[in-house]
C-alpha positions in Angstrom: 108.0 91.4 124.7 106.9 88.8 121.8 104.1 90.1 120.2 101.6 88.3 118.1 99.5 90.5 115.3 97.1 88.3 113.6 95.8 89.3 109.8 98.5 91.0 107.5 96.1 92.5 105.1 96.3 96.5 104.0 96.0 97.2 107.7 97.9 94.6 109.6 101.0 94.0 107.9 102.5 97.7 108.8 101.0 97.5 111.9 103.5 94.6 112.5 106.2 96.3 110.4 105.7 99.4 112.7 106.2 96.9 116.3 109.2 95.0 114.7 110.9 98.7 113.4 110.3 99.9 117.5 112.5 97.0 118.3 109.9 94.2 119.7 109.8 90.8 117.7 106.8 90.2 116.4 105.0 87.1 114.7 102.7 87.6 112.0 99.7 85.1 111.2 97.9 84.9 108.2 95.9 82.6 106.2 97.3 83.1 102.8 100.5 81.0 102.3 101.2 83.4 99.7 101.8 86.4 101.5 103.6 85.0 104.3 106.1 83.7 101.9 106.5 87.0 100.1 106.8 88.7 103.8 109.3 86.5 105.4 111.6 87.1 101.8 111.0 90.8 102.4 109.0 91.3 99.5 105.7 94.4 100.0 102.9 92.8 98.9 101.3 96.2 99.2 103.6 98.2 96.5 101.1 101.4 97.3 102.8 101.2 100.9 106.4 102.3 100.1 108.0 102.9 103.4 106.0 99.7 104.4 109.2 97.8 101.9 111.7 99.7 103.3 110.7 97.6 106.9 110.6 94.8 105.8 113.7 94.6 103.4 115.0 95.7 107.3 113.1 93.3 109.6 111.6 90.0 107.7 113.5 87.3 109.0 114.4 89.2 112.1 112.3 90.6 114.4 109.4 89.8 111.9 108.4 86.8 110.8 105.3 85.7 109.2 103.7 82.3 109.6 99.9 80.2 108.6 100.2 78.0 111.9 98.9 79.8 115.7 101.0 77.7 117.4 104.0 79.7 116.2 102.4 82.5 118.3 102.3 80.5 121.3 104.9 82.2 123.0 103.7 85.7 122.6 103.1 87.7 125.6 100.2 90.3 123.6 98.0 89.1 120.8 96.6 92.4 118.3 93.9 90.8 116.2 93.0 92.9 113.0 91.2 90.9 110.3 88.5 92.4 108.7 84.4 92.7 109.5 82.6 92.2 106.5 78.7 93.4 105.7 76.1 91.0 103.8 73.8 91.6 101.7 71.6 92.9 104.2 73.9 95.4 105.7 74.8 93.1 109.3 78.0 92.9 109.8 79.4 88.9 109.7 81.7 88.0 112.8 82.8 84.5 111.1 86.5 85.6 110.5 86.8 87.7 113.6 84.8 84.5 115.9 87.6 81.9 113.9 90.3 84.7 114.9 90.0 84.6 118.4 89.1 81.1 119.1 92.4 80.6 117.8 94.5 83.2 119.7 92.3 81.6 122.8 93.8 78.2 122.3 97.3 79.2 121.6 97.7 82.1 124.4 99.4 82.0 127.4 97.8 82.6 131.1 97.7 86.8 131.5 98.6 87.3 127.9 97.1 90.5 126.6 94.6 90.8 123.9 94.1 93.4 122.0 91.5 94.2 119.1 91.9 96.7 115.8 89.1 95.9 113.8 86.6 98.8 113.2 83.5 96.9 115.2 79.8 97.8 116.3 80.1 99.6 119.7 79.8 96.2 122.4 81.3 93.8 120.0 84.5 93.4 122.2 82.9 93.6 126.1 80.8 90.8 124.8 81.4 88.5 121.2 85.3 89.1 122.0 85.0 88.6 125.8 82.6 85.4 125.3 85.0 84.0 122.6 88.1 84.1 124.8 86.6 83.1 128.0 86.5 79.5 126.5 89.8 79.1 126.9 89.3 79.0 130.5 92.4 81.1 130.9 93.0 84.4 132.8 93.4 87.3 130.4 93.9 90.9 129.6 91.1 92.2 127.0 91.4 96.0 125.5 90.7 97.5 121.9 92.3 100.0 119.7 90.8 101.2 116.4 93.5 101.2 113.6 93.6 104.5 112.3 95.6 104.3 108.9 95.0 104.9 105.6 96.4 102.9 102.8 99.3 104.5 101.3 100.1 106.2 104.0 100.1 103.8 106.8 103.3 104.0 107.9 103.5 107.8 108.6 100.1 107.4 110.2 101.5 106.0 113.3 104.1 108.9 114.0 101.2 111.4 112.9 98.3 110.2 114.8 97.0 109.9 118.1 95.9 106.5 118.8 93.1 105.5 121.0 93.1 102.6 123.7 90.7 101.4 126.6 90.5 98.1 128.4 87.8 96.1 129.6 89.3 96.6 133.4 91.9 99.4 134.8 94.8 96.5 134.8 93.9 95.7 130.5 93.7 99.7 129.7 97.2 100.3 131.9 99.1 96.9 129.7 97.6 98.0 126.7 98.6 101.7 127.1 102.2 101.0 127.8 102.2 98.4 124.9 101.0 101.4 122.4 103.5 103.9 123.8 106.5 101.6 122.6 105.3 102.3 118.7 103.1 105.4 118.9 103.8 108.7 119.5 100.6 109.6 120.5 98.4 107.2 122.7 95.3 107.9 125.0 93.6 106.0 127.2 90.1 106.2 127.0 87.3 105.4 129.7 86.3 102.5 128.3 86.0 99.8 125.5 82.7 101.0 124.3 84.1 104.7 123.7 86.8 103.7 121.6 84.4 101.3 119.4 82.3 104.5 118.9 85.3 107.0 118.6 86.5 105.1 115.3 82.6 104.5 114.0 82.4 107.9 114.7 85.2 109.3 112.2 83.9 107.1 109.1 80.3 108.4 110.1 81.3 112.1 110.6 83.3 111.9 106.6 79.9 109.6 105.0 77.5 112.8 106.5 79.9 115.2 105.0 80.2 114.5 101.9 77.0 113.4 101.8 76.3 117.1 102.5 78.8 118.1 99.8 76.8 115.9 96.9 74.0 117.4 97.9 75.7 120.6 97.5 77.3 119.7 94.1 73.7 119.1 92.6 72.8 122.3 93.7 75.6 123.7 92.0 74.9 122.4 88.7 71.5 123.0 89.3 72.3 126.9 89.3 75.5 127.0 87.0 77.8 127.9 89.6 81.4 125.9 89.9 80.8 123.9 92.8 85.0 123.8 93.5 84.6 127.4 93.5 82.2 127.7 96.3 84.1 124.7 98.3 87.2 126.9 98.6 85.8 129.9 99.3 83.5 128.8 101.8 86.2 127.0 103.7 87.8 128.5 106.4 88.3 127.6 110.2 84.8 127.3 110.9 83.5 125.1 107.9 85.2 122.1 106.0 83.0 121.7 103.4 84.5 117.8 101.8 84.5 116.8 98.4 81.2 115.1 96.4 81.6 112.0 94.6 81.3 108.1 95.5 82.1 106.6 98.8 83.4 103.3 98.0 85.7 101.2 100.1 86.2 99.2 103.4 85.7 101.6 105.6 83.1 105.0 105.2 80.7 102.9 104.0 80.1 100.2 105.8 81.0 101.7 109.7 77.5 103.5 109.6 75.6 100.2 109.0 77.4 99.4 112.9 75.3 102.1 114.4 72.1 102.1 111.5 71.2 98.5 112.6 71.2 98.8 116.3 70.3 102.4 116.8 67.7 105.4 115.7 70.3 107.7 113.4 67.6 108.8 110.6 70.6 111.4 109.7 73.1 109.1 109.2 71.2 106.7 107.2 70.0 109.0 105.1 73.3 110.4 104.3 74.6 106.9 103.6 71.5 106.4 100.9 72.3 109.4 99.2 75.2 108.9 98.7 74.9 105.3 97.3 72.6 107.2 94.8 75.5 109.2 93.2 75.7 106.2 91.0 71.9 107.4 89.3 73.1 110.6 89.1 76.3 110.2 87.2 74.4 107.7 85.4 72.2 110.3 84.0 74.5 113.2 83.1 76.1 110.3 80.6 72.7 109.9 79.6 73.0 113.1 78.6 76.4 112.6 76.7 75.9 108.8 74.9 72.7 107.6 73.4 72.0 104.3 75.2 74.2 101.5 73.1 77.0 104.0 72.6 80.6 102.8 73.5 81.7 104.0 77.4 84.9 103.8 79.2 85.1 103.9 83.1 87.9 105.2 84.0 89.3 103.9 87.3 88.2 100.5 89.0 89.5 100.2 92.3 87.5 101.8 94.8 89.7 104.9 95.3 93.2 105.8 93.2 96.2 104.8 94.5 95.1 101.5 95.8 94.8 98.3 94.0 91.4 96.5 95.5 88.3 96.0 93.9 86.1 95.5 97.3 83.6 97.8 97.7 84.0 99.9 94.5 81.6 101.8 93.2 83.2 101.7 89.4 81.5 97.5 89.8 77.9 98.6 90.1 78.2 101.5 87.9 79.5 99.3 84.7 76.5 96.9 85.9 74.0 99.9 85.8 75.4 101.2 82.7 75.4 97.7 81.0 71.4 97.0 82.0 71.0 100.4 80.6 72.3 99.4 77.1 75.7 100.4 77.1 78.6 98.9 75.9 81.0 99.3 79.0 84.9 99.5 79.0 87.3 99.9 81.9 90.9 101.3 82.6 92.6 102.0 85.2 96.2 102.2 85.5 97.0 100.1 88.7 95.3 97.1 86.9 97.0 95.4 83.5 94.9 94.5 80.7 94.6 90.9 81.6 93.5 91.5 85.2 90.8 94.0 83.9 89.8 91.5 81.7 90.7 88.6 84.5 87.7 90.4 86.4 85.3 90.3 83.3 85.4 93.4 81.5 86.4 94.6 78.1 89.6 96.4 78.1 90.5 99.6 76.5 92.5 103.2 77.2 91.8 104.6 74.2 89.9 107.6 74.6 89.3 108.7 70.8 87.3 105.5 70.5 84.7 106.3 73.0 81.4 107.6 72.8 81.4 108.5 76.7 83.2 108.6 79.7 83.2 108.4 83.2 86.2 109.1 85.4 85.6 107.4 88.4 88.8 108.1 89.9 91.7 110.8 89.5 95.3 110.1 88.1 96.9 113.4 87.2 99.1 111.6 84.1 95.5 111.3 82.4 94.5 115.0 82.6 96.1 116.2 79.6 94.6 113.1 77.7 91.0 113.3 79.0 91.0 117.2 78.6 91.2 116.6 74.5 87.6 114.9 75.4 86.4 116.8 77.7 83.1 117.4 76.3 82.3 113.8 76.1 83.6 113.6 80.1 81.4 113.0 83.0 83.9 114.8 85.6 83.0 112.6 88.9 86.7 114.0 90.5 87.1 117.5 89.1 89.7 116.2 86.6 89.6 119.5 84.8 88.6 122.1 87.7 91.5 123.8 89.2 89.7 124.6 92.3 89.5 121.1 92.9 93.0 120.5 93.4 93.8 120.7 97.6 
């Protein structure tokens, strides 16, 4: 088989990488000429994906090859579209890069190909948007989904470690898609049907918002009585309670798959839990408060939306430094994935001096700044348990 996956952002690239290392040839289609260039030399444009080089140093050129143009793809016998959803401002999800997606795959496909969708979608999107999008190429098709289930920096290992989840819009789709999956999976079930696994993956992203929703809630409790919240996580975990970790949700994924079920259904729960916990920001805001007089000198400490990945999208550290610049403050950022001139590419003062500050905020954990940050540590608002032992799991 030839297979086609279109989008080789954070999620599709080693899902291709993954095909082409199980032996099939696979095209890759992207917009950006930029990255197909760097894949078809073998070059990781996502460094945090180490074994993800290792592929491609072993199959760019070969059995993978990267292209801009559809028509490359046009003799593909399977199609696996996974380019992103985003949210506006008012929290709907905008189909315009999935719609442009699949009107292209539907113009370049072959009769009876098989198409298959990984992008984390509102329950119905693919029976109906996906289904209405590819029935204009007045061609006979197979139609099935499959949530991608990775997590950047650990994508690779993800497909030998987790089970992955398909369904087809018809018996014939779920049985071609199924046997597709089992040639680079180790673990794939067939669901009953398209709408269950659209809910199964909303599902995981809601299930880890509510929890650590639960667990902020928790942590202000905490400091409410003087108890070590870290302490009371690890004791109180055990086989019948997972209690997660407070602090920000930021990213592609946890907070923005509730909004999917929010918008079209009656889940007071689950929107509550996402507002809480988009109002962490206030209350890390006000323990600095409590640290800096307003027009003192602050440094957030990480600005990617979680360590160990290099993306800006979705991160919380953005609205914090806007909060904390309304609020008076003279706002600094470092983080160690970014260099001074992209920090100050994106519009904010630079600095990693810690001695210099009046306050700061550690937005996300590296372990090479403990011993640095601890010589502050009364000037520290702790968002990661940086300095609490218990923490570390």
């Amino acid at each position: 088989m030839k297979i086609a996956v279109v989008g080789l952002g954070k999620a599709g690239l080693p899902l291709a990488a993954v095909i082409a290392d199980s032996g099939l040839e696979v095209i890759g289609v992207d917009i950006s000429k930029e990255r197909v260039a760097k894949i078809n030399k073998g070059i990781n444009p996502i460094p945090e994906e180490q074994e993800l080089g290792v592929l491609l140093k072993k199959h760019a050129g070969s059995n993978l090859k990267a292209t801009t143009d559809y028509n490359d793809a046009k003799q593909c016998d399977a199609f696996i579209v996974i380019v992103p959803l985003l949210i506006d401002d008012a929290k709907k999800p905008d189909f315009a890069i999935l719609k442009q997606a699949f009107l292209a795959v539907a113009e370049v496909m072959k009769p009876k190909s098989l198409v298959v969708l990984e992008t984390t979608v509102p329950p119905g999107t693919t029976e109906t948007k996906v289904k209405q999008w590819l029935d204009s190429s007045g061609k006979p098709y197979y139609l099935a989904y499959s949530p991608e289930r990775i997590m950047t920096g650990y994508s690779i290992s993800r497909y030998r470690e987790f089970p992955k989840v398909v369904a087809g819009i018809d018996a014939e789709s779920g049985r071609l898609a199924l046997e597709l999956y089992k040639r680079f999976c180790n673990a794939v079930h067939l669901v009953s049907s398209i709408r269950t696994a659209e809910l199964i993956k909303v599902a995981e992203g809601v299930y880890r918002d509510v929890n650590i929703a639960l667990a902020n809630e928790l942590y202000k409790v905490s400091n409410e009585l003087g108890v070590d919240f870290y302490e009371v996580r690890k004791y109180a975990n055990h086989r019948y309670c997972h209690i997660h970790k407070p602090g920000n949700v930021g990213g592609h994924c946890i907070p923005i798959y509730p909004w999917f079920l929010i918008n079209q259904h009656n889940v007071p729960l689950i929107k509550l839990a996402r507002e809480l916990n988009d109002e962490m920001l206030n209350f890390y805001a006000k323990r600095l408060q409590q640290i800096v007089p307003k027009g003192g000198k602050v440094l957030v400490v990480g600005l990617s939306f979680r360590e160990g990945v290099k993306e800006v999208a979705y991160s919380r550290s953005i609205p914090l430094i806007a909060m904390l610049k309304q609020q008076g403050y003279e706002v600094y950022v470092y983080d160690p994935l970014f260099t001074e001139e992209e920090i100050r590419g994106l519009g904010f003062k630079y600095s990693k001096d810690f001695s210099s500050m009046d306050g700061i905020i550690v937005m996300n954990y590296y372990p090479e700044l403990r011993d640095g940050l601890m010589l502050y540590k009364d000037k520290v608002v702790d968002v990661k348990g940086v300095f609490n032992d218990f923490a570390v799991d």
